[in-house]
C-alpha positions as CSV (number, residue, x, y, z in Angstrom):
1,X,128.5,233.1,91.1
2,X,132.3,233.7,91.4
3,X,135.4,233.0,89.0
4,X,137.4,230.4,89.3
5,X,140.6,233.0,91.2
6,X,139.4,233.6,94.7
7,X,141.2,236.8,96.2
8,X,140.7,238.3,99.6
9,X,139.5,241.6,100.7
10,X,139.8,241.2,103.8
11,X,141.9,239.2,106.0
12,X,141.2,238.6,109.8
13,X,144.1,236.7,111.5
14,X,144.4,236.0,115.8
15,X,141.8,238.7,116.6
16,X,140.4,238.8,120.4
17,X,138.5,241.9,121.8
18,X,138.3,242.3,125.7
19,X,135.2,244.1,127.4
20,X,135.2,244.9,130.9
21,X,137.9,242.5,131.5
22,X,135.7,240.0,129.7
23,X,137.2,238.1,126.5
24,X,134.3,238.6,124.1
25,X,136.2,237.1,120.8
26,X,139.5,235.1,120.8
27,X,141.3,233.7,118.2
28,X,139.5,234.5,115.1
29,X,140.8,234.1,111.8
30,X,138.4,234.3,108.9
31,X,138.7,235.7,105.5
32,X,136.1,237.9,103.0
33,X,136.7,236.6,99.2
34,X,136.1,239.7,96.9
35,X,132.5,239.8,95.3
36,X,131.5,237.0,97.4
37,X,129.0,237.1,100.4
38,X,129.9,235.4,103.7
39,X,127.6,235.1,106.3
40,X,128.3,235.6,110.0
41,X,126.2,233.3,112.4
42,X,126.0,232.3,115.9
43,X,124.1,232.2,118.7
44,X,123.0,235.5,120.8
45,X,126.0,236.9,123.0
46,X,128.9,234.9,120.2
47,X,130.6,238.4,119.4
48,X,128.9,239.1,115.8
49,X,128.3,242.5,116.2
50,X,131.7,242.7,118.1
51,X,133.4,241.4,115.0
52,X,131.2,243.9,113.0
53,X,132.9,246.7,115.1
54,X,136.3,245.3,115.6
55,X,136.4,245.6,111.4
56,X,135.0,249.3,111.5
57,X,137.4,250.3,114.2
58,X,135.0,251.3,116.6
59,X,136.6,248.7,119.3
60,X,139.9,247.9,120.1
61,X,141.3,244.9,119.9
62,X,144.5,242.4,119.3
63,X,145.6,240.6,116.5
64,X,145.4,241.9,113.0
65,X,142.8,242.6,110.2
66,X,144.2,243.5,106.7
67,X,142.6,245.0,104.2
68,X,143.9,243.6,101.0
69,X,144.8,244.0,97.3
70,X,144.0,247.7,97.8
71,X,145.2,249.0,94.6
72,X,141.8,247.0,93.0
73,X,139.4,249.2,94.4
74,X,141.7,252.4,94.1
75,X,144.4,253.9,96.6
76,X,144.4,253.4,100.3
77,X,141.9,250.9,102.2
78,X,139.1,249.9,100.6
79,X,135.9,251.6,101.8
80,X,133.2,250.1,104.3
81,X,129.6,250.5,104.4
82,X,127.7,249.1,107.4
83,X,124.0,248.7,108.1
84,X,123.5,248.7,112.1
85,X,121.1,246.0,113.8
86,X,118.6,249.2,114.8
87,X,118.9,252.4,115.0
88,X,116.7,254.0,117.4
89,X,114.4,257.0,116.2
90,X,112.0,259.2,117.4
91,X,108.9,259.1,115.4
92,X,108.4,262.5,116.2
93,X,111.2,264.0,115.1
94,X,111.3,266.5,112.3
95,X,114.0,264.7,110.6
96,X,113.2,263.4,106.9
97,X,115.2,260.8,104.9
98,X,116.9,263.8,102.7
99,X,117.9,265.3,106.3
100,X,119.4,261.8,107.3
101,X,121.7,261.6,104.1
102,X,122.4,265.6,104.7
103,X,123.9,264.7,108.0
104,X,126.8,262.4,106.9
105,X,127.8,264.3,103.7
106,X,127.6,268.0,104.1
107,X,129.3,270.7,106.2
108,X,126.1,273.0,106.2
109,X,124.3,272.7,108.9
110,X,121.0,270.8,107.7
111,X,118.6,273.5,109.7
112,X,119.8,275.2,105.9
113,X,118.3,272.8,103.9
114,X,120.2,269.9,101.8
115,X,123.0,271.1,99.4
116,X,121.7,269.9,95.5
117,X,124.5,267.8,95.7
118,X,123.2,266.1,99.0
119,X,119.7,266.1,97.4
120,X,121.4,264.6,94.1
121,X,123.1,261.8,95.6
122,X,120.4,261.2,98.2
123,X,117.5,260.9,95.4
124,X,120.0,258.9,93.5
125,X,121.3,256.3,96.1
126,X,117.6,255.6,97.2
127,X,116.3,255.0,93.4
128,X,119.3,252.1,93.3
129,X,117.4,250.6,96.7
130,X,114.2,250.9,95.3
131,X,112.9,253.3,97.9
132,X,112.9,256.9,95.6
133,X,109.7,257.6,96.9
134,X,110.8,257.9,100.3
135,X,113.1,261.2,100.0
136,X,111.4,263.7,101.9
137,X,109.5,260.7,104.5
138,X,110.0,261.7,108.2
139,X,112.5,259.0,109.5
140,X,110.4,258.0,112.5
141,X,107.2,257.0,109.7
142,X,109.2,254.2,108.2
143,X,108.1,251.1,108.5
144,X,111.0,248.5,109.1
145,X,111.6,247.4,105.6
146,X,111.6,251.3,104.4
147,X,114.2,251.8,107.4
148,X,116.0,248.6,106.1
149,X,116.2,250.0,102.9
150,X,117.2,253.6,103.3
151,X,120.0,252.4,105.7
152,X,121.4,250.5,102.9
153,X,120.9,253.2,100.2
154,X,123.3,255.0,102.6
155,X,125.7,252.3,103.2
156,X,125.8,252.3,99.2
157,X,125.7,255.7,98.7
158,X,129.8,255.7,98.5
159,X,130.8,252.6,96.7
160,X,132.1,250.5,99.6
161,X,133.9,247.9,98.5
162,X,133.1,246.0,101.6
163,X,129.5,245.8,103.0
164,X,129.0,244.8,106.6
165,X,124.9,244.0,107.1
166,X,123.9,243.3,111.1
167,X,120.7,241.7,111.0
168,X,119.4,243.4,108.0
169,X,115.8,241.6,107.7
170,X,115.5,241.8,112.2
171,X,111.8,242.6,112.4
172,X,110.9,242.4,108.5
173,X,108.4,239.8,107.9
174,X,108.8,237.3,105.6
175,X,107.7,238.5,102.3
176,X,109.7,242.0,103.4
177,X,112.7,239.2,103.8
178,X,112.4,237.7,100.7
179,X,112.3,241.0,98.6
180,X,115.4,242.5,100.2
181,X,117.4,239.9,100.1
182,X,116.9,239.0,96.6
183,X,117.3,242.4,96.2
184,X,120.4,242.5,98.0
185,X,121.7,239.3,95.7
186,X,121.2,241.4,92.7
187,X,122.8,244.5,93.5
188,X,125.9,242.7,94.9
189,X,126.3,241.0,92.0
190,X,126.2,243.8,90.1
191,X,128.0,246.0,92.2
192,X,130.7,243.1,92.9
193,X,131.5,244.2,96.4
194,X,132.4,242.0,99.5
195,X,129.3,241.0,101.9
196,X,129.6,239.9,104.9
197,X,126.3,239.3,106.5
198,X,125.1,238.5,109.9
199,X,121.8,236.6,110.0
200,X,120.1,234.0,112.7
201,X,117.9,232.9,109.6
202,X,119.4,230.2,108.1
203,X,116.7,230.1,105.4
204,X,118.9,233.6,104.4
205,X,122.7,231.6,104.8
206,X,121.7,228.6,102.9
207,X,120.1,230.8,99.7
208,X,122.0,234.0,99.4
209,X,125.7,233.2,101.1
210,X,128.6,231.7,99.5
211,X,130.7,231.2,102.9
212,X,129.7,230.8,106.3
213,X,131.6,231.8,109.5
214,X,130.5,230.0,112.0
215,X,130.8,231.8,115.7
216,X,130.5,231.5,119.4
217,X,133.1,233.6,121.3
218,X,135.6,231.7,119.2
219,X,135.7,230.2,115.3
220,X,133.9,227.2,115.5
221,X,134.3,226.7,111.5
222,X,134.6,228.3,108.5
223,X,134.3,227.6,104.2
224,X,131.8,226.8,101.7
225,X,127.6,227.1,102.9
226,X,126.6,223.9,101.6
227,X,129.7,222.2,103.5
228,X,129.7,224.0,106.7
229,X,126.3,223.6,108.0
230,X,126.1,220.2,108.9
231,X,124.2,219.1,112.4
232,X,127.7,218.7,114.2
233,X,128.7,222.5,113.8
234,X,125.3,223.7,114.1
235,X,125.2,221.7,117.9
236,X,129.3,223.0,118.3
237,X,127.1,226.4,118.3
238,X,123.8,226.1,119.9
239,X,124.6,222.9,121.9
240,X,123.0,219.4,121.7
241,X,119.7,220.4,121.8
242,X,119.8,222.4,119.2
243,X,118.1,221.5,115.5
244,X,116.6,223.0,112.5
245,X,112.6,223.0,111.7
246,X,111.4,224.2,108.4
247,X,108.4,226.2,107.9
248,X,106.1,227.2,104.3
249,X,104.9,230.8,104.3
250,X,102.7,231.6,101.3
251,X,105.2,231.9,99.0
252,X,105.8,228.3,98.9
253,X,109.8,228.9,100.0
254,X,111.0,226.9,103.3
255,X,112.6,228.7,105.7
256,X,115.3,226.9,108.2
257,X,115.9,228.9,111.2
258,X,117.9,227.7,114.6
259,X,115.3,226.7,117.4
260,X,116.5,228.0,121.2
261,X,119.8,228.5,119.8
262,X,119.1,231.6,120.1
């Protein structure tokens, strides 16, 4: 998938993040290769969102995370896109997909109506995610693939050259699964952009992930999918008890996913 020089976008070194007086993440270091996707997993409560946010900015924290070789993607740090767990919505609300992408890009008040340039990048950003059709749906009427979708479209809409995905097929079914995340492979590959992934469906690690950081408060292990999830680091994560059951939905694809791990 990858050439043979491996060079790093990202580079998290000693991070820990306090809440309420509570260590939530200690001692972290991890790396994001460029054009390579890494996927985040651990059990409920190991700090994976946390991390998510720790890398945005939106918590504080000690330690350092360095955003590197810069000058590839252009001057300054390279740009992030993020795609939240959920995003709660009123289905209600008078508040279409074009007014969604109209409230993160343009000065005018959206009660005006959508600038062309809005409208332009909006249309365009959602044909790349497949989901053209959905320009003028009311936000609350999407189902959880659409939402999955248009939430990426906007994550994409500015080139990031790191993508941060919490959860993206939470409450997709599995056919929805499949499609996006194949989807998700191809435009990444295209796009060449840095993906790091959170996801308790290992079925999703093992197919689409290059890397795996593995998580629970602290790095339990880190490096290539195929050598990291072995039965000793899965039970370092979700205890003893914890093992992996496979399952065949109508496509004929098996799905491994963590049982009370989580």
């Amino acid at each position: 998938m990858n050439g043979k020089e491996h060079r790093h976008t990202l580079e998290i070194r000693n991070l820990a993040v306090r809440k309420g007086g509570v260590e939530v993440l200690s001692g972290i270091d991890a790396d994001l290769r460029c054009g390579e996707v890494t996927a985040l997993v651990g059990p409920n409560g190991a700090g994976k969102t946390t991390l998510l946010l720790a890398i945005l900015g939106q918590v504080p924290y000690t330690g350092e995370i360095r955003f590197c070789r810069a000058a590839e993607h252009g001057e300054g740090a390279p740009k992030i896109g993020y795609v939240p767990q959920h995003l709660p919505l009123d289905p209600d609300a008078p508040v279409t997909v074009l007014d969604f992408f109209a409230l993160s890009s343009q000065r005018r008040p959206v009660f005006l109506g959508a600038s062309r340039r809005t409208r332009e990048s909006a249309r365009q950003s959602l044909e790349r995610a497949g989901v053209g059709h959905l320009l003028h749906r009311p936000m609350g009427r999407l189902s959880g693939g659409e939402l999955q979708r248009v939430l990426f479209a906007l994550a994409l809409r500015d080139a990031p050259d790191i993508l941060l995905l919490d959860e993206p097929v939470s409450g997709v079914d599995v056919a929805g699964e499949e499609l996006f995340c194949d989807f998700l492979s191809q435009v990444q590959r295209n796009s060449r952009f840095s993906l790091l992934l959170v996801s308790h469906d290992l079925s999703v690690v093992t197919r689409h992930a290059d890397q795996v950081i593995c998580l629970n408060r602290r790095l339990v292990c880190s490096g290539a999918t195929t050598e990291v999830l072995t039965p000793e680091n899965l039970a370092a994560m979700y205890g003893t008890d914890a093992h992996l059951f496979r399952h065949a939905p109508a496509d004929g694809h098996g799905h491994l996913h963590e049982e009370g791990g989580k």
